[in-house]
Structures are given as C-alpha cells and as structure tokens.
C-alpha positions in Angstrom: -14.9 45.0 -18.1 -16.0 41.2 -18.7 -12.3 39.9 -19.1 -10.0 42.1 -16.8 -6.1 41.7 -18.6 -5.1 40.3 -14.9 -7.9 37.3 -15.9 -6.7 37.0 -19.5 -2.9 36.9 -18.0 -4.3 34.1 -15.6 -5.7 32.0 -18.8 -2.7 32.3 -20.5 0.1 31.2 -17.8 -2.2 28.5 -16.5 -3.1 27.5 -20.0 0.2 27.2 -20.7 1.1 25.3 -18.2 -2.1 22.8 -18.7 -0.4 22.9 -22.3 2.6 20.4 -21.3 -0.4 17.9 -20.1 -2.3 18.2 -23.3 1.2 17.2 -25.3 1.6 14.5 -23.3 -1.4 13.2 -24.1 -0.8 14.0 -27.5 2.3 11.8 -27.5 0.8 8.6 -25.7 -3.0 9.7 -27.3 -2.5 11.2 -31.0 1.0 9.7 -31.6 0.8 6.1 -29.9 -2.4 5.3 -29.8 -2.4 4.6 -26.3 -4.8 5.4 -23.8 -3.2 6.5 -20.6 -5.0 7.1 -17.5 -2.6 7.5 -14.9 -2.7 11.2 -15.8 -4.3 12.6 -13.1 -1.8 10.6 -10.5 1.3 12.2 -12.2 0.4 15.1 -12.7 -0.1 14.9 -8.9 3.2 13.0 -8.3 5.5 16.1 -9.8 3.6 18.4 -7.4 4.1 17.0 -4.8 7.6 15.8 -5.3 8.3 19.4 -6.9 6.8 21.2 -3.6 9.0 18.9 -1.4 12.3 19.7 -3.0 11.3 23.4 -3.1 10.6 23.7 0.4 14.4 22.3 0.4 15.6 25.5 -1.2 15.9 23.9 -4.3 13.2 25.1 -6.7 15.2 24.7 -10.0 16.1 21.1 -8.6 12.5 20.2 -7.9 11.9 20.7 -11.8 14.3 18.3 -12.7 13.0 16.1 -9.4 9.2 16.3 -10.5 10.2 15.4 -14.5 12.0 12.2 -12.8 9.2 10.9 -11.0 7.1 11.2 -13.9 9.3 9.4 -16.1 9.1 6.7 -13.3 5.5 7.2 -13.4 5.4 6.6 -17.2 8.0 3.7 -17.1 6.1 1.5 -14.9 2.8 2.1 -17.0 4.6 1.3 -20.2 6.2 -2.0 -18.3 2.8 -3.1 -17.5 1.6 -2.8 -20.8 4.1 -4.4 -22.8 5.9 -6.7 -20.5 3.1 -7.9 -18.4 0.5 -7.4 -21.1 -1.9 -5.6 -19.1 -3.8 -3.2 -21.3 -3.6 0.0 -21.5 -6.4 1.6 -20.0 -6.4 -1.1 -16.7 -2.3 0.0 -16.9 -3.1 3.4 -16.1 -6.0 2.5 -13.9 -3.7 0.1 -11.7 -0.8 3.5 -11.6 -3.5 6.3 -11.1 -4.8 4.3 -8.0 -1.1 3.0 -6.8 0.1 6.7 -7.0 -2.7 8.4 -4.8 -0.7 6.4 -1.7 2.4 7.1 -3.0 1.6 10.9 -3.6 0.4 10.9 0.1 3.7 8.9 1.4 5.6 11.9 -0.5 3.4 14.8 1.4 4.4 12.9 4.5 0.6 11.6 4.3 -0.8 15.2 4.2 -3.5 16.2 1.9 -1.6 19.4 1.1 1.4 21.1 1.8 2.0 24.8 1.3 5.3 26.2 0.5 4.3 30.3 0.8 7.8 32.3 2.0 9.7 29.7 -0.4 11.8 30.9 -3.4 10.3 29.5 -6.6 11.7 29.1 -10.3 9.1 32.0 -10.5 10.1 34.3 -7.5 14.0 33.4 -9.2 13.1 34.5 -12.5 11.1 37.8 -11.6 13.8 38.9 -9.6 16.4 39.1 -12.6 14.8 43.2 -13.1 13.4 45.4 -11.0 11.1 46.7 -14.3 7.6 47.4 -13.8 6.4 45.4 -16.8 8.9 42.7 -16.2 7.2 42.7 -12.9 4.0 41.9 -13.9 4.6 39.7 -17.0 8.2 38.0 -16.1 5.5 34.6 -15.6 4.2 34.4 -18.4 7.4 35.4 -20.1 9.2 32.4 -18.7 6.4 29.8 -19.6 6.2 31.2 -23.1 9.8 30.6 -23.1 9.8 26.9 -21.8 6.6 26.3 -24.2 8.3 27.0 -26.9 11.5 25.1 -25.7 9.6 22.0 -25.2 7.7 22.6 -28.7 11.3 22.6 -30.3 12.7 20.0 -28.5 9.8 17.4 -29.1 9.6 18.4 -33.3 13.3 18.2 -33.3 12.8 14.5 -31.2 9.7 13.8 -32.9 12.3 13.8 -36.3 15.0 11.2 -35.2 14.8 8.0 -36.3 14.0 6.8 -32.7 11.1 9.4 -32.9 10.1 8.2 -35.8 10.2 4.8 -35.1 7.8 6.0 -32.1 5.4 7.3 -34.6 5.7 4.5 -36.7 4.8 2.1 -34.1 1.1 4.1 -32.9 0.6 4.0 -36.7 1.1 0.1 -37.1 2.9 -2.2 -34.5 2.8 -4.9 -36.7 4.6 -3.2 -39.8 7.4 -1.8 -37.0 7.8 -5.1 -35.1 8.7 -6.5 -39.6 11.2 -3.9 -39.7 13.1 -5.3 -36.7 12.2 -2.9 -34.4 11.1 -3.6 -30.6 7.7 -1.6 -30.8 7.2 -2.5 -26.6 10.4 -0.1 -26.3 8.7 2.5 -28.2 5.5 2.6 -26.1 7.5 2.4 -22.8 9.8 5.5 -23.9 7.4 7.2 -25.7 5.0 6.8 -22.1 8.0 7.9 -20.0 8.3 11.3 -22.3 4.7 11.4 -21.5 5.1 11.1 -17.9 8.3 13.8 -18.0 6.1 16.3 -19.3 3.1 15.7 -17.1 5.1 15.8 -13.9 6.8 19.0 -14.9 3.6 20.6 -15.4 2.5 19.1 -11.9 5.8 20.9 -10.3 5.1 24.0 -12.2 1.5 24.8 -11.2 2.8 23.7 -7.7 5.4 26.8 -7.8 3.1 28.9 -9.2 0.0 28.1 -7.1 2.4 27.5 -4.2 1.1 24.5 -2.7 0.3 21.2 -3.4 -3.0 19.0 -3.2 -3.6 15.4 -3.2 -6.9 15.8 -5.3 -4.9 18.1 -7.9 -4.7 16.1 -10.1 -8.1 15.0 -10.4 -10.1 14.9 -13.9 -6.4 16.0 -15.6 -7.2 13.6 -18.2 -10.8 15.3 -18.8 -9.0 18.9 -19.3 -5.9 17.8 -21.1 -8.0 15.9 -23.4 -10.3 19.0 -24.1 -7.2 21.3 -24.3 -6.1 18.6 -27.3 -9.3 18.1 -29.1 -9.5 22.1 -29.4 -6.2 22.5 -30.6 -6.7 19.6 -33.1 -9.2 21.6 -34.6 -6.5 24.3 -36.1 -3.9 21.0 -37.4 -6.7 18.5 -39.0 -5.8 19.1 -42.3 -2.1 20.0 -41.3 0.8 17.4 -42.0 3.3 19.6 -40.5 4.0 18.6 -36.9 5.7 21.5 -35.3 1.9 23.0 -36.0 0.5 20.4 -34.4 2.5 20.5 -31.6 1.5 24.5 -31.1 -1.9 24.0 -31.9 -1.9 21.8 -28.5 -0.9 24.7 -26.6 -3.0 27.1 -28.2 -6.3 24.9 -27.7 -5.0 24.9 -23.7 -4.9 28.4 -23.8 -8.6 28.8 -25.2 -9.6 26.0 -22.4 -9.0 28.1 -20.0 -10.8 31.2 -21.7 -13.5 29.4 -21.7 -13.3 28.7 -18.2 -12.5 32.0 -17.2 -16.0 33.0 -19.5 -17.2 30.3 -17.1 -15.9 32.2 -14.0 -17.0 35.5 -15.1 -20.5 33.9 -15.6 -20.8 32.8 -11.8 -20.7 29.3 -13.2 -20.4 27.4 -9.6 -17.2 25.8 -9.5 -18.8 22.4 -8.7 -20.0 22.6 -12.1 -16.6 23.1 -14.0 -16.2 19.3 -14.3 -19.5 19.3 -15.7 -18.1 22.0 -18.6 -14.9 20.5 -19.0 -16.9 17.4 -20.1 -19.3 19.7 -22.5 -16.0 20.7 -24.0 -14.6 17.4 -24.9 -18.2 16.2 -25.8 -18.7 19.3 -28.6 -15.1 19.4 -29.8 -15.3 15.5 -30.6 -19.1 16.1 -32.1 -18.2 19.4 -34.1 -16.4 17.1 -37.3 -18.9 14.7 -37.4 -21.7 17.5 -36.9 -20.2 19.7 -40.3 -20.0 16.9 -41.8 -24.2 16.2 -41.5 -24.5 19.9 -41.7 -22.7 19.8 -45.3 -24.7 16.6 -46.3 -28.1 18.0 -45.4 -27.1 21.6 -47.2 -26.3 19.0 -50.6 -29.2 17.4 -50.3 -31.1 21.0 -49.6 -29.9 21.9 -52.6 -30.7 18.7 -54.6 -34.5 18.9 -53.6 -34.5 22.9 -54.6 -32.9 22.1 -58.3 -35.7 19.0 -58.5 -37.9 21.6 -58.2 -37.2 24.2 -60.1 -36.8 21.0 -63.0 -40.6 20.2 -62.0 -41.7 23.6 -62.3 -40.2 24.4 -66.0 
C-alpha cells in the first residue's frame, strides 16, 4: 500500500503535535500581528528542558517545566519589543540566537540527549489498559484529547475581555491604547501564551521521539507557518473562531501527509526544507491565483459574448 495505517497514525500524532506550534503562531501571527522568530529556539528550549526533567522521573512535571520555559522564552521577546522598542522580527532574531547557548547550557552542552528506558507522559498513559487497540492508538488518543483541550481553553480565553482586548490590540493598537488599555501588555502576554504552547509541543515531541536535539528546532517557523496557511484555507470566510482554531490543527495534520507523500516518494530528506518552503509559497499564492483565475474566466467570457454580438 502507498500510505500504510502505521504512516497515516505517524501524520496524525506528529501533526498534532506540530499543531500547538502552528496556534502559536496563530496567536502572535493571525491574532497580533506580530512576527515572531524565536520559534525555532523554543520550540527547542521545551525539549530540552522537558527531556531533562524526564530523565528525573518526572515526565508529567517536565510538561509543566517545558510550558514554563517557553513562557519565559515568550516574555523576554515581548519585553524587548515593547519595553525596549526593538522590533519584532530583530526581537525574535536576538532570542532565537540567545537560546541556541542556553538550549546547549540545559543539555549540559550536548547536542542531544536521549532519554530511551525513561517513563514518558506516553509510556504513563498507554499503560492505563492492557487492550490491543488501546495499545496501538492510546498516542494518538491522548494528543487528540490535549488538542482539543487546548482548542477549548484558548476559544474560551480568546472570549474574555483580556482575550479580547488581545485581539483588539493586533487589530488596531492605536484604537486599544484610546480605550485606556496598555496594548504593550497585550503583546507581551499574548507572546508568552505563544511561547507556552510552543515549548509544550517541544517537550511533547521530545517524549514521543525520546530524545532531544539542539538543531530540532530548526525551520519550526517554516512548518508551523505552512501548517497555518493550510488550515487558513478551510476558516477564510469563517468568523467563528473555535473553527479557526481547529482548522490550525487540521492544516498540521495535512502538512505532514504531505510529507509522508513526500517520504513515500523517496523525496531525499535534505530536500524536505526545500518542500516545506513550496508549501508555504503555494498556500500564500493559491488566493491571489483564483482570484486571476476567476478574472481571466470573466473576461473569457466577455470576449466570447462580444462575439457572438459581432457575428449576429
């Protein structure tokens, strides 16, 4: 078979996973209008920090340890931005680059670190039945679960009135700094809930890959921007944002079906860089190319009724 269920299972629990990078990008991208590149070094941190605390014997802890650090991560971006005025994209150039020492200093200056033999928040969760499909699927059960956790707790947040003062302020600063409102507050919590949820995924794929890798994180941005361009394709013309939110995850999940298509292709993996690129590149051309595609059909069918006139 060209897709095996054990390669669509993959896709799915990895593209799930990938899924709580693409929302945080959706919250400091789509929602605040920010662009932050320090990504790839949190995403990185929360490995690292997650596979230190689980080689503890503290796996559920190193969840909680890994959201921390990116919420650190995400603070100290936002306080460069709006405190020392630094702007966004140099912010999370200045982070990215600070954090590749500090996620070294953490791996007690290791490029990896396995932690094979070591209980994970997986190996804890699969054990809870001895069932042959709980077995196989108890993964994928448990991010499914937490996916759609997250979801609920970010619409529910996303509804506040410190949500949507968050909102208000990627839509216009100006209008939220009238209303008495401290928009530089906004972006730095709305980065550090960024940072939370990139640093939990980085301690999730750690436990499930079980190991961690200083170039891990590397071109995070590139994939979690694909994984949200894709899923903005099903929520354009939503206004709902609970759709918008799953949408995210759901273009993460096709990502990596397109990378397992990639895989099963013999597509070299030096290349996938190259395709994650491609991705981003079509799903940000696709609008713009219906939209010539529906000009050149009117216009088509302009010059066919002009002559049909000229022929009567």
């Amino acid at each position: 078979m060209f897709l095996t269920a054990g390669i669509i299972q993959t896709a799915l629990e990895t593209g799930l996973i990938y899924g709580l990078v693409a929302l945080s990008l959706f919250i400091s991208f789509t929602i605040l209008n920010v662009c932050d590149l320090s990504t790839d070094g949190c995403y990185t941190l929360g490995c690292a920090v997650g596979a230190l605390v689980t080689l503890s014997g503290h796996p559920v802890l190193a969840v909680f340890a890994s959201i921390a650090a990116g919420v650190l991560s995400g603070f100290i971006t936002g306080i460069l931005q709006t405190t020392f005025r630094v702007q966004s994209i140099l912010a999370g150039i200045i982070v990215n680059t600070g954090l590749y020492t500090v996620n070294l200093a953490v791996m007690g200056f290791k490029s990896n670190i396995a932690i094979f033999g070591t209980p994970t928040v997986f190996s804890l969760w699969k054990g809870l039945s001895d069932g042959a499909f709980w077995q196989e699927w108890s993964a994928l059960i448990l991010l499914l679960l937490l996916a759609a956790l997250l979801v609920l707790v970010l619409h529910f947040f996303l509804g506040t009135r410190l949500g949507l003062s968050i909102r208000a302020t990627g839509d216009s600063s100006p209008m939220v700094r009238a209303s008495s409102i401290n928009p530089g507050f906004m972006i730095v919590v709305g980065l550090c809930i960024s940072g939370g949820l990139t640093g939990l995924a980085g301690s999730l794929i750690g436990q499930y890959n079980k190991m961690s890798d200083i170039n891990l994180g590397t071109g995070m941005v590139t994939i979690a921007l694909a994984s949200l361009i894709i899923g903005q394709t099903f929520s354009n013309r939503s206004i709902h944002m609970l759709w918008k939110l799953v949408s995210v995850l759901i273009g993460s999940m096709l990502y990596r079906f397109i990378i397992s298509l990639a895989l099963r292709l013999n597509v070299p993996t030096e290349a996938f860089k190259l395709v994650s690129a491609l991705i981003v590149a079509v799903a940000i051309a696709a609008p713009q190319l219906r939209a010539l595609l529906s000009i050149q059909r009117k216009r088509s069918a302009e010059l066919r009724a002009r002559a049909q006139r000229k022929g009567k």
